[in-house]
N, C-alpha and C positions, 0 to 999 in steps of 0.2 A: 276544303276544311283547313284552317289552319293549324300550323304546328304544336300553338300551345291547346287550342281543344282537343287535337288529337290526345297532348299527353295528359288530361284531364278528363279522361275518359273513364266512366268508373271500371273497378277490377275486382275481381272474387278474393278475398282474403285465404289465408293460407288455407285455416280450419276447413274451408270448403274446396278444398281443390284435391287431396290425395284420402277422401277420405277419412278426414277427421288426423293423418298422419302426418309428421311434420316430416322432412325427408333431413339429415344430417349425417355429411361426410365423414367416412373413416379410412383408415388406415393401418393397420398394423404393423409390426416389424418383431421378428420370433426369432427363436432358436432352432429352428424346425418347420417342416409341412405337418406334422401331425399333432393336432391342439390336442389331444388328451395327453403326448407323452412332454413336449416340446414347451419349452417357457415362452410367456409373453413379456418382450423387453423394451418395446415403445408402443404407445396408440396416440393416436390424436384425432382430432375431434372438430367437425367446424360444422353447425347448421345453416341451412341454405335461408336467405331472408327475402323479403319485397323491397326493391325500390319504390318511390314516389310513384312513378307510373304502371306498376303491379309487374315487375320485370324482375325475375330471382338472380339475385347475386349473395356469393359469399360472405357469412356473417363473421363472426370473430371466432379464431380459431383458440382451442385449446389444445395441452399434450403435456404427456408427462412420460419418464422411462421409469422400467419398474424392475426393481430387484426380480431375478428370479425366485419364480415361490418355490419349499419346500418341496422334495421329490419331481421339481421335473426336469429336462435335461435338456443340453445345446449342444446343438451338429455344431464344429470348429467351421463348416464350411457355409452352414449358414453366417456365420460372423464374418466370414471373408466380403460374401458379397453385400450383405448392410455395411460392410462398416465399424459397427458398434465395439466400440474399448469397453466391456464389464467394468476395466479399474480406471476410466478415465476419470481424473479430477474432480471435473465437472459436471459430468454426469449427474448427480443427485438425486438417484434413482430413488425411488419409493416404495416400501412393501404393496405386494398385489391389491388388496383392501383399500388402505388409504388412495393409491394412484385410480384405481375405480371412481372412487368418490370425487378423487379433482376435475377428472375426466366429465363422470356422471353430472355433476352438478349443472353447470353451464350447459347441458342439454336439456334438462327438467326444468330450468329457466326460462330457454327458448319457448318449449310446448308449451307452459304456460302463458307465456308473453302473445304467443298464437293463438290460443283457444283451442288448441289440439287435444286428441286424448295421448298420444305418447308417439314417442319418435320412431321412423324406419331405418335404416342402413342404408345408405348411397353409399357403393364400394365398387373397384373394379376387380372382378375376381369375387363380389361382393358376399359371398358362403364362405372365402376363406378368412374373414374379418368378421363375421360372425361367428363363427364356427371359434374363434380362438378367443373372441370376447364372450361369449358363452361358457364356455369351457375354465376360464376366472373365476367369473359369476357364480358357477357351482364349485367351484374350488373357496372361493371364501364365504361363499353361504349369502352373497351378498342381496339383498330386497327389495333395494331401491332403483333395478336395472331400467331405466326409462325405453329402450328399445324395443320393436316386437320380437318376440322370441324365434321366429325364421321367415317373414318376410322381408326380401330388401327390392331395392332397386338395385341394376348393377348397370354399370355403364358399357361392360363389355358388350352386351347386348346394343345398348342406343346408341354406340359409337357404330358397331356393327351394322345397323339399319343406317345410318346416319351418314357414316363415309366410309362404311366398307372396310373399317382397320377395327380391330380388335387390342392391338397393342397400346399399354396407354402413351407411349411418345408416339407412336405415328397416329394415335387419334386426335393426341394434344395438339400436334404438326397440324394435322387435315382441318380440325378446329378454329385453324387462325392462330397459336400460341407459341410462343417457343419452350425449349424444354433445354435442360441444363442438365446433363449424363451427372455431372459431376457431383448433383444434391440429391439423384435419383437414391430410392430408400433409403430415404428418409422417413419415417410418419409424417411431417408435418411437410416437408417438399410433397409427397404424394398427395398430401391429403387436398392441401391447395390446388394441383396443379389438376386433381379429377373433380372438384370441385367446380372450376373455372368448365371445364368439360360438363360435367351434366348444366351449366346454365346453359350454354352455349347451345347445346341441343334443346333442354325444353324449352327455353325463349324459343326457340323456331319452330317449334308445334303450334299450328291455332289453339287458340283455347276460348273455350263460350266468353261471356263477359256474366251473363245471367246468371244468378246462383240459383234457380230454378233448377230442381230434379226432377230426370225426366224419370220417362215411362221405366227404362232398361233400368236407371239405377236402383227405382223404386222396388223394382221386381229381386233387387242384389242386396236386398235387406241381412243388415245382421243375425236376423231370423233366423235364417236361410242356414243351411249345415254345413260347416267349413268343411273345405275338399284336400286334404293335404296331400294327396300324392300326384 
């Protein structure tokens, strides 16, 4: 077979490959480990897309920094190790609400652009970026959150099966990538760099080509009573 049929080969469209979800990278960056007391002070945001020959790479990323909202509070030592200047210049942070919405928007674009019904969380550590992007959502009441509300993928895990590192620079390492200490948390350095990471891995899963459900998925109907514990 030659090269170009191989790469003309057809592929399952996103909508039918995680379940009608789209998968889109996050990242966080806080004043704290704990989302109910602790502010959210960066996220950002990149969905995973198809190339031509149905191979996921990184779509366009978004991010924004956001004022700390009303009543909640920053460890100084979280600040040390992000980085983050409150009073830098440049900054241009946003109240909690509106940076939701810059953030949200370009992800409700993607699912739609897919055919999906709404987006998952690819995170590494991926409950601690939901947990704290949730914890907004009910803080400014907001309605339009495109994600599910606690299913994600995490990559610690498929790093884990994958090359035995848990860490995301020595998984970004083991991956083939380099990684650069020096932009490390950042929202949008992590977001990129776990990004590049879960393609890396699912590209090297087989995957059907057929969009044909089988027996197993038929029987995983929506139906079926979700199992959350």
């Amino acid at each position: 077979m030659t090269e170009t049929a191989a790469s003309s080969r057809p592929f399952r469209p996103m909508k039918e490959r995680f379940r009608g979800f789209l998968p889109v990278v996050v990242d966080v960056e806080t004043g704290g480990f704990d989302w109910n007391r602790h502010a959210l002070l960066e996220v950002a945001v990149q969905p995973i897309e198809l190339d031509a020959d149905g191979n996921y790479v990184p779509g366009d990323i978004a991010s924004v920094h956001l004022d700390p909202a009303p009543g909640t509070e920053i460890d100084p030592k979280s600040l040390e190790v992000t980085g983050i200047r409150l009073d830098h210049p440049f900054r241009l942070s946003k109240p909690e609400k509106e940076a939701l919405d810059h953030v949200f928007a370009p992800v409700r674009a993607a699912v739609k652009k897919h055919g999906c019904q709404r987006a998952i969380l690819v995170g590494h550590n991926a409950h601690f970026d939901l947990n704290f992007l949730n914890a907004a959502v009910a803080r400014t009441n907001h309605k339009r959150n495109p994600f599910h509300p606690f299913s994600v993928f995490d990559t610690v895990t498929l790093a884990g099966v994958a090359f035995g590192q848990t860490v995301l620079a020595r998984a970004v390492h083991a991956a083939g990538f380099q990684w650069d200490p020096t932009q490390a948390h950042s929202a949008v350095y992590d977001t990129e760099q776990t990004a590049r990471l879960f393609c890396a891995i699912a590209n090297a899963w087989q995957r059907p080509i057929s969009p044909a459900v089988t027996d197993a998925e038929a029987a995983c109907s929506d139906a079926s009573p979700v199992h959350t514990g």
